[in-house]
N, C-alpha and C positions, 0 to 999 in steps of 0.2 A: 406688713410691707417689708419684703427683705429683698426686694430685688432691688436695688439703688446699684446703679451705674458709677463709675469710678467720676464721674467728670460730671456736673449738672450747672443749670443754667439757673444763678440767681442774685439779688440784689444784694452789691455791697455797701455795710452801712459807713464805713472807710470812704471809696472812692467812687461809687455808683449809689447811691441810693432811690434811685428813678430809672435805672436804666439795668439788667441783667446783664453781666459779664460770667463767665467759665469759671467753675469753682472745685478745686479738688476737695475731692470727700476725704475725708481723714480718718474719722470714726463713726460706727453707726450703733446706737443704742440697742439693746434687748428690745425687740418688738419692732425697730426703726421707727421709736417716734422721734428722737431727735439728729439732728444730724451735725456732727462738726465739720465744717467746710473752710479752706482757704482760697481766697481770692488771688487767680491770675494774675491780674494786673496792679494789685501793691500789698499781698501777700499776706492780706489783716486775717485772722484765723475769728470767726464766728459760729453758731451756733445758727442751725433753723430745722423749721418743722414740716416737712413734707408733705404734701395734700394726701388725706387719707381718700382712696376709691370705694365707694361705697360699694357695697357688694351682695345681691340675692342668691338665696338659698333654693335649689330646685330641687325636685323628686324626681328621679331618673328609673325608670323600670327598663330594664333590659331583657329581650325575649333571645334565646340563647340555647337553641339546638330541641325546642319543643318546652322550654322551660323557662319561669322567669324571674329575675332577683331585683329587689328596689336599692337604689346606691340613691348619695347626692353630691352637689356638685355645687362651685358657688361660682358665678360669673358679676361681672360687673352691669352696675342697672342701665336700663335703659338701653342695653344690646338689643340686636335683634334676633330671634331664631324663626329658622322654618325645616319644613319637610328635607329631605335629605341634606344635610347639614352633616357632618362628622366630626367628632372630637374625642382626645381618649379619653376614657373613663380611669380613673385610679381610685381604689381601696384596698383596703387591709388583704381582702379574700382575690381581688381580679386587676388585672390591667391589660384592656384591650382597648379597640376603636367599636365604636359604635354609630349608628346611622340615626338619626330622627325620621320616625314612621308618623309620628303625632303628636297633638299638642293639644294639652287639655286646661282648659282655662275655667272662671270659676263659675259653678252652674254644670259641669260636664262639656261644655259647649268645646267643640272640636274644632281648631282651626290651624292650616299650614304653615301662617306665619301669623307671629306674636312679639311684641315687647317679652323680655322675659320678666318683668316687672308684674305682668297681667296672669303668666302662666304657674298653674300650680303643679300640674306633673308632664315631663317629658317623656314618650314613649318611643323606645326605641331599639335597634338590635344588632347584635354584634355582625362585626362585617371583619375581623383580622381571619376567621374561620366561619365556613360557610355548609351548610348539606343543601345539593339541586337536586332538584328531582327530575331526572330525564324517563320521557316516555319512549320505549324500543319497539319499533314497528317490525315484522320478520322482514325479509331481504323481497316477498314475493310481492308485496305492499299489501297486505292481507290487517288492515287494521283491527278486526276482530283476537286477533290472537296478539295482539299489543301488550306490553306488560309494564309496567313501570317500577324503577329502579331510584336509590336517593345514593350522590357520590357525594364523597367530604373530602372538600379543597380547600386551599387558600381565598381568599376573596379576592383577592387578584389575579387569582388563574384564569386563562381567556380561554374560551370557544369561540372557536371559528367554524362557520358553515364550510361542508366539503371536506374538515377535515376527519380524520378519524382519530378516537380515543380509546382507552382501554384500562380499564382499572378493576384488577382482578381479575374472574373469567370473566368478565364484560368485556366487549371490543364492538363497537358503533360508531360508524358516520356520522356527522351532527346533518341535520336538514334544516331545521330551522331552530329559531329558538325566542321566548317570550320575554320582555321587559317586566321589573318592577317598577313600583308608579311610584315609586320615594327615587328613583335613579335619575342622572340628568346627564344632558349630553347626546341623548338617544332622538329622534328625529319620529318614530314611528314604536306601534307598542309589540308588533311584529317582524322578523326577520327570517328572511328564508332566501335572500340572496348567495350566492358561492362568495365566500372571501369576507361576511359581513362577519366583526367580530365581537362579544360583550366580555365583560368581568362576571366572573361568577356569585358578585355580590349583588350582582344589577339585576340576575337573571333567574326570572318567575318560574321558567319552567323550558326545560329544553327537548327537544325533539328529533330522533336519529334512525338509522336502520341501523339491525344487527347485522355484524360482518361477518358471522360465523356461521350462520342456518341460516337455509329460506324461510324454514317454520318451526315452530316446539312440537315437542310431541305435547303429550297431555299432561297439565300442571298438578 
C-alpha cells in the first residue's frame, strides 16, 4: 500500500479519540504498514496502521492480433467484472488496454459477470490496436466477386457509413458495418444507415464498395 494521500482521516488519541479529525502524514514506512500522522486540531504527532485491502490474483489471457499471451493482474476482492469491461494491462514484456471477451469460473463454466473472487481466468483482448476485416463488394454490386481485406488501426478509429476510406491501394465506401457482442453503447448488432458511426474496436466486421473498379479481373 503506497498510495497514501498527504492528509487522512483518523482518530486522535490526544484530542478525539471517538471522533476522526484531518491528519497530516508525516512519514510512511517501507511497505506502508505504518504511518506517522499529525493531528490538525492539537498537533499530537502519532503513529497508525492503515487498513490493508485484500487483494485477488487473476489469470488474464490476452488474444492479440491471432495470438495469445497469459499476464496477471491483482484487483481488490469482491469487485465485480463483466464482459466488455477495459483496464490496462501492465508487464514486464506489454502495456496496453485490454477488453474482457469472458469469464471463466471454476469447473470452466462461462459467465459475463462474476465476483472476481469466483473467477479463475479472464479472457480477453487488446483494444489500444486493432485488425478489421472489411468485406469489398465491386462498385456493380456483383457480390460473387467480393473479396475481403483486414486494415490495422487504432481502436479508436471510427467508420462511418457513406464515408469513404482508403488505406493503401484500398479505397472503399463503408455500407454497413457489424457490432461485437463484448461492445456496449450500440442499440442494434447491424448498421447500415448513412452517417451511423462505430470504433473499430467495437466492430465484427465491416462492409463497403470499392471506389476504384466496378469489377476485378481474375484473382
Amino acid at each position: 500500500m503506497n498510495d497514501i494521500p498527504d492528509r487522512v482521516p483518523t482518530t486522535c488519541p490526544s484530542c478525539s479519540p471517538d471522533l476522526e479529525t484531518v491528519h497530516e502524514v508525516l512519514t510512511v514506512t517501507e511497505g506502508g504498514g505504518t504511518v506517522t500522522v499529525r493531528c490538525s486540531e492539537c498537533s499530537h504527532v502519532h503513529k497508525i496502521q492503515p487498513e490493508q485491502e485484500s487483494e485477488v490474483t487473476l489469470d488474464v489471457v490476452v488474444s492479440q492480433e491471432g495470438e495469445s499471451f497469459t499476464a496477471n493482474v491483482t484487483t481488490p476482492e469482491g469487485e465485480t467484472i463483466e464482459t466488455g469491461d477495459e483496464f490496462i494491462l501492465e508487464t514486464d514484456e506489454v502495456l496496453s488496454t485490454v477488453r474482457v471477451t469472458s469469464l471463466e469460473l471454476d469447473g470452466q463454466k462461462r459467465r459475463e459477470e462474476a465476483v472476481v473472487d469466483d473467477v479463475e481466468t479472464v479472457w480477453t483482448r487488446e483494444v489500444d490496436n486493432v485488425a478489421v476485416n472489411v468485406t469489398v463488394h465491386p462498385q456493380d454490386g456483383s457480390r460473387n466477386d467480393s473479396r475481403s481485406i483486414t486494415v490495422h488501426v487504432p481502436g479508436d478509429y471510427e467508420f462511418t457509413v457513406g464515408e469513404t476510406e482508403e488505406f493503401g491501394d484500398d479505397e472503399f465506401e463503408i455500407d454497413a458495418f457489424v457490432v461485437r457482442k463484448d461492445s456496449s453503447g450500440y442499440h442494434r448488432d447491424r448498421y447500415e444507415e448513412r452517417g451511423d458511426t462505430i470504433l473499430a474496436k467495437d466492430a465484427k466486421r465491416v462492409y463497403a464498395y470499392d471506389e476504384q473498379t466496378s469489377a476485378w479481373s481474375a484473382w
